[in-house]
Structure formats: structure tokens, C-alpha cells
N, C-alpha and C positions, 0 to 999 in steps of 0.2 A: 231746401231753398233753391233757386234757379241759380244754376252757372254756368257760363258760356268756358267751353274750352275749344284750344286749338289743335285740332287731336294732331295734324301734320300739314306740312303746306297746302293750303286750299280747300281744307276739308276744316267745319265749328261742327262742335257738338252742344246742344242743349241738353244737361244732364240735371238731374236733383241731386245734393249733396247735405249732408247736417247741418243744423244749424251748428254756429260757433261755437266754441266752450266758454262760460262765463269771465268777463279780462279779470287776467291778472295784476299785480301790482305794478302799478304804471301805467296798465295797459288801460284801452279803452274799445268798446265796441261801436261799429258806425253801421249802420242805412247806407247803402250804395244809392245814390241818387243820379247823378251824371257818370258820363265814362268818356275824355273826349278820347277822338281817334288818330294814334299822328303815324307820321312817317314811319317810326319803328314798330308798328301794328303792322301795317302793310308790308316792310319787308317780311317778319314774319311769317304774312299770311301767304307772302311767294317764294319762302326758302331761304331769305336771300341776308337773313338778320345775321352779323355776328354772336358769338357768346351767347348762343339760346338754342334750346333742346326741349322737343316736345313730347309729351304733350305738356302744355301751356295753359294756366288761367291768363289771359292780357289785361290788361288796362292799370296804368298808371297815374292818370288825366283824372283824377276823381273830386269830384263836390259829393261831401258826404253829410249826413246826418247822426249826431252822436246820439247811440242808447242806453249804454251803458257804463259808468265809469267802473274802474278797479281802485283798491287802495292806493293811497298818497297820490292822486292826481288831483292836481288846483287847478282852476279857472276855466274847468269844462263843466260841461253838466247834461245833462238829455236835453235835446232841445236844440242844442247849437249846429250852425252848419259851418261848417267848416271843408280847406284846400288841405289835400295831403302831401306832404314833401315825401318821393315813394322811395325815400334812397337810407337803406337798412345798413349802416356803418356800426362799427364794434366800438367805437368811443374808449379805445385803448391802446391803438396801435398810435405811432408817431404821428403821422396828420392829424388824424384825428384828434388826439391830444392840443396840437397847432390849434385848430378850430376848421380842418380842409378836411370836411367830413365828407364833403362828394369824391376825394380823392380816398378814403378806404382803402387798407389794402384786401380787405376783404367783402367788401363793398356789394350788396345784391338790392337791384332795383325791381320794385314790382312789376310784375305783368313782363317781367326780360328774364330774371335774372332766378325767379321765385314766384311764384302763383300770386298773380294781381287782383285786381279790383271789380272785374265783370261778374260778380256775383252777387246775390241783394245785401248780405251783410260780412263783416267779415274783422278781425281782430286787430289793431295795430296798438305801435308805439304812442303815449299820451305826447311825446315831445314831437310828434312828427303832423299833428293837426295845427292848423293855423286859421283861428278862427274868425267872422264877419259877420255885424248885426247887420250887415249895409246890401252886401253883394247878392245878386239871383246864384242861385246852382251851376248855369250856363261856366258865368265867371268865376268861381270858383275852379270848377274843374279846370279851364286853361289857364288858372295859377302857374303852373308847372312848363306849361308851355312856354310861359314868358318869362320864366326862369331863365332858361337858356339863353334865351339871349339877352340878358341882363346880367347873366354870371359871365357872359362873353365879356362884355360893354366895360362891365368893370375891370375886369383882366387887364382888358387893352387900355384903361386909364383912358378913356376919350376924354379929351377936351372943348369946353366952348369955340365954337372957332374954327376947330378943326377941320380938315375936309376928310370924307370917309367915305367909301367904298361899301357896299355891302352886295356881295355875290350871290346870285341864288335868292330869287325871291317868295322861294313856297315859306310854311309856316312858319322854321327857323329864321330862315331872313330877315322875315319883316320883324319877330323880335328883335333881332338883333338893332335893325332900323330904327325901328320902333325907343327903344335907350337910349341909341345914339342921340334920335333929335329930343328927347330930354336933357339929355347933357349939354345941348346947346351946338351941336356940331354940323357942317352944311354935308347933308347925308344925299349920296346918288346911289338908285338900285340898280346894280345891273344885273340883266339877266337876258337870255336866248330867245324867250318867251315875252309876246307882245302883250298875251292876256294878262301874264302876272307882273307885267310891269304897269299896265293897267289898275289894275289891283291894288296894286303898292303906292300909284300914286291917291286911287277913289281914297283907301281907306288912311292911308298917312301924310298925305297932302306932302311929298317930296317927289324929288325929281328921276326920273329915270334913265338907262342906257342899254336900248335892246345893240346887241351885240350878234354878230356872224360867225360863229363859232370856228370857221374853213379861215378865219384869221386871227391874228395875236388882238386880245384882248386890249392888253394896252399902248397898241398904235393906233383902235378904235378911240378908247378916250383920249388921247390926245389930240385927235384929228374931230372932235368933239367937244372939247374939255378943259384941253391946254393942259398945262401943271398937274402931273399924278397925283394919287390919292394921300395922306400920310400915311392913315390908317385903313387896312382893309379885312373886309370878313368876309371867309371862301363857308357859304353853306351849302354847297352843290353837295357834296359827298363825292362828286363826279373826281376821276384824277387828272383827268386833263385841263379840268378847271384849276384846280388846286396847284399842279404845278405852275400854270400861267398864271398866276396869282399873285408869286413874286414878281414877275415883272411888272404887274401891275399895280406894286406898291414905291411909290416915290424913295428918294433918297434921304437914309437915316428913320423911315418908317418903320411901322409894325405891323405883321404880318399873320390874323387871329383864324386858327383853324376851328371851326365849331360845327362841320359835319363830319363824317366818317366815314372812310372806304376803307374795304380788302385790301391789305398788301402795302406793298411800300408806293412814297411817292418821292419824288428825285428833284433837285433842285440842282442848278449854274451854280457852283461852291465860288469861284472867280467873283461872278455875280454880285453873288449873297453878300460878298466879305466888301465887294465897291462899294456896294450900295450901305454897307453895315446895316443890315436889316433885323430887326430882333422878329424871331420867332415864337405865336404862342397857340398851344392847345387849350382849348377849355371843353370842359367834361360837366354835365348836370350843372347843381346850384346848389347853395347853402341855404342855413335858415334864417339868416338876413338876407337874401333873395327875396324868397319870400314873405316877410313882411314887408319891406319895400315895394314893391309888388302890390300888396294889398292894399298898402299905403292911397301909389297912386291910380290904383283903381278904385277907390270910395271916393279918391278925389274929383275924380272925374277926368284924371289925365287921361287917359285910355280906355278908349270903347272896345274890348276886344270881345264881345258879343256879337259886333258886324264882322267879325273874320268869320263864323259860324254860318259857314251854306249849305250843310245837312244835318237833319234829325232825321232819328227814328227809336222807336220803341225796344227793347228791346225782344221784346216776343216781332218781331219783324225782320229786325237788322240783319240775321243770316241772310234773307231774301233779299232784300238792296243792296249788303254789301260791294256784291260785282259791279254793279251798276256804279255806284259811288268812283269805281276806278276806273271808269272810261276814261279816254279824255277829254270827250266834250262834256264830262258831266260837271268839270270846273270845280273838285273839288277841292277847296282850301282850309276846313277843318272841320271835320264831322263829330258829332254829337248822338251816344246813345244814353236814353234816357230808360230806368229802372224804376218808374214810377205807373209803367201799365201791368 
């Protein structure tokens, strides 16, 4: 069967590999149908990922199709398409136990952490598909996408009403965005970037704040804005954002990290403690994420089908993928499809 590997930064190979072995108890066998593409593909593809060693199967982003079940699995069958949650927790350690499966202490995400999804077929967990009589392929696979910023959103307990900040408006952001104004909260994106504030406003109808990065962030919003944010989410991964981030969060606020960088980041302790700011990480999603999620996309809350500005086959995708990273090529969430 076809499988795209990452042999080392910058270099795919298209190799054939065996088919699966037949699933075992629990397990189930899927049809790779979608694979979408996020930010953590890309840094891999320039080196630049943490916690990842190649060579590499990628893709975690998957709409798949079930073919096979194995013993004691309920409520799948052939046929079904289904969003896969790609995060392989031991369901024995302390969180886990808790029900904080994204937190693992032994924790391996597909396509990161352990050979992913970019291949036609491939074997997983029966508890880790989430299935839709309702949704296209598309949306399934950015399932996972909107985890993220939905496992944020909740973290930080946003409120109706609330005023919220969200940092960084590439694909992370706008989930984050994206929850917030579900929960009812007056959401502004800001970002550096006119296109993707653009963007944030086309696709979620909120307000935004391009920003001069050669200044403090939040003497922009208030010279803008008035009253700081309560609540804020730094998705840049950038660290100069992220440190300017507390200042950018009002007093008695909360302050949600949900991208990632190298190394440490520093904060005014002085500051931190005026202001009593509470600090939060948030890592992946659960599997109430994801059916929440799925929820409200059969509902029709979220069209995250228009975030999708590239396809391609995947007998092609090696050849466009450079392309896809210009920057004028606008790309905000690409899509490879396993059905040529």
C-alpha cells in the first residue's frame, strides 16, 4: 500500500509498505481517506519540530473509513466514517485514571510521536474513532484541529460576556476563536498579520487587532480598546509574543498557552503576582472534545470546511507541497486526499 514517509527534513518519500495485520481485540482497521496538514507537519518538514525523530509516517488530521473490526468492538462496523483522536495514552498511569488522557505520562501522538496516518490503511484503537452519519471526509479530518482549541477554551473556563483575546491567528487561533464565540464571549484576534486578521474576521465574523510587533502589544490595545482582555490565548508559539502576553492580560485574568516553543519563556514575577494572574497550558484534547466537536459540526455551528485553501492528491502532494509554503500562497489549512 502507498505510504508517504518523512525520511529527514525536507526530503518525502513514496514507498509501498504491507498491508495491515488483521485488528486485534478492540482494535479496528481504517481506509485513510483525508490527512489534513497543520503546523506540526511543516515544522517537521523544516527540522524545526520538538519531540520527533525520523524517519517519520506524518499525519494525525485523519477522516477515515472503517474496514475492519476486531473482537469486542461495539458501535462500528465497515462502512462508517469516522474522526480519529491520534493521542495513544496507556490508560493506567494517574491522569489517565483521572480521565486527562491528553496528559499521558507516556503519551504518543500519531504522525509526532509514532508513525501516523499518511498511508491508505492502517490499524488503530476502536476507542479512539469518533464516528458521523452526517459530516463529509473534509470535516472529519479537521476534527482534531478544533480540538485544540476547544480543549484550550475550556481549560480557561471562558465565559458569556467575557472579553477575550486570542493571539496568533493561523489554524490554532481561530479554534481557539472559534469556542470562545460559542461560549458567548466578545472575542478580538490579534495578530501582526493583515491577511490573517482578514481571515479571522471573513471566516468568524469577530473583530480584530493587527498589531506592530517593534511595540508592546498591550499599549496597542489599549490605545485601541480601552480595558485589557480578561482572558487571553498566545497561539503564536513565537516567545516574544508569549512573554508580552501577560501584559496583555487584564487584572485578575487568565493567561492560556496553547502554542509551543523551544526553551524557556520569562515573565515580570513583580508583575505576575500585581496583577494575580493565573497561568494555563493546554496540550491536545480529550474524548469529550471530540464529540462536542462533532456535535457542533452536524449542527451546523461551524463550517470548518471554508478554513480548507488547499487540496491535493496524494500521488501529487510531494510536488505542491513547497509551493503550499510560500507566503503568498495564503496557506491556512491544507488537505491531502487518499482517494486517487
Amino acid at each position: 500500500m502507498r505510504t508517504l514517509v518523512l525520511e529527514k527534513p525536507g526530503v518525502w518519500g513514496m514507498v509501498e509498505t504491507g498491508e495491515p495485520a488483521s485488528p486485534g481485540a478492540g482494535e479496528v482497521v481504517v481506509r485513510v481517506r483525508r490527512v489534513g496538514v497543520c503546523g506540526t507537519d511543516i515544522h517537521a518538514y523544516r527540522g524545526e519540530q520538538p519531540f520527533f525523530e525520523y524517519p517519520r509516517i506524518l499525519g494525525h488530521e485523519l477522516g477515515v473509513e472503517v474496514v475492519a473490526v476486531g473482537d469486542g468492538v461495539e458501535g462500528l462496523v465497515a462502512g462508517d466514517r469516522c474522526a480519529v483522536e491520534p493521542y495513544l495514552n496507556c490508560g493506567v498511569c494517574g491522569v489517565c485514571r483521572l480521565g486527562r488522557t491528553n496528559c499521558c505520562e507516556t503519551l504518543k501522538c500519531l504522525g509526532v510521536h509514532t508513525d501516523g496516518g499518511m498511508r491508505d490503511r492502517i490499524v488503530l484503537p476502536a476507542g479512539k474513532l469518533h464516528r458521523s452519519e452526517v459530516l463529509g471526509l473534509d470535516a472529519l479530518a479537521l476534527v482534531e484541529t478544533l480540538g485544540i482549541g476547544k480543549h484550550a477554551v475550556s481549560r480557561a473556563r471562558v465565559e458569556a460576556g467575557e472579553r477575550v483575546a486570542v493571539v496568533g491567528l493561523g489554524p490554532i487561533g481561530l479554534t481557539a476563536a472559534q469556542f470562545a464565540v460559542l461560549a458567548g464571549a466578545e472575542v478580538v484576534g490579534v495578530d501582526v498579520s493583515g491577511d490573517r486578521a482578514r481571515a479571522a474576521e471573513r471566516l468568524l465574523g469577530i473583530e480584530t487587532l493587527v498589531i506592530d510587533p517593534a511595540r508592546s502589544g498591550a499599549e496597542q490595545w489599549v490605545e485601541g480598546r480601552g480595558d485589557l482582555p480578561f482572558k487571553v490565548f498566545d497561539a503564536t508559539g513565537h516567545r516574544g509574543s508569549m512573554e508580552g502576553s501577560f501584559g496583555l492580560t487584564g487584572q485578575g485574568g487568565t493567561l492560556t498557552f496553547v502554542g509551543l516553543v523551544r526553551g524557556e519563556v520569562s515573565f515580570d514575577d513583580p508583575e505576575f503576582h500585581r496583577k494575580e494572574l493565573t497561568l494555563l497550558a493546554s496540550r491536545n484534547a480529550v474524548a469529550a472534545d471530540f464529540r462536542e466537536i462533532i456535535g457542533h459540526l452536524e449542527a451546523g455551528r461551524i463550517d470548518v470546511e471554508a478554513w480548507v485553501t488547499h487540496r491535493a492528491g496524494v500521488a501529487s502532494f510531494v510536488d505542491v507541497f513547497e509551493g503550499w509554503l510560500r507566503p503568498e500562497a495564503g496557506l491556512l489549512k491544507g488537505v491531502v486526499s487518499f482517494d486517487d
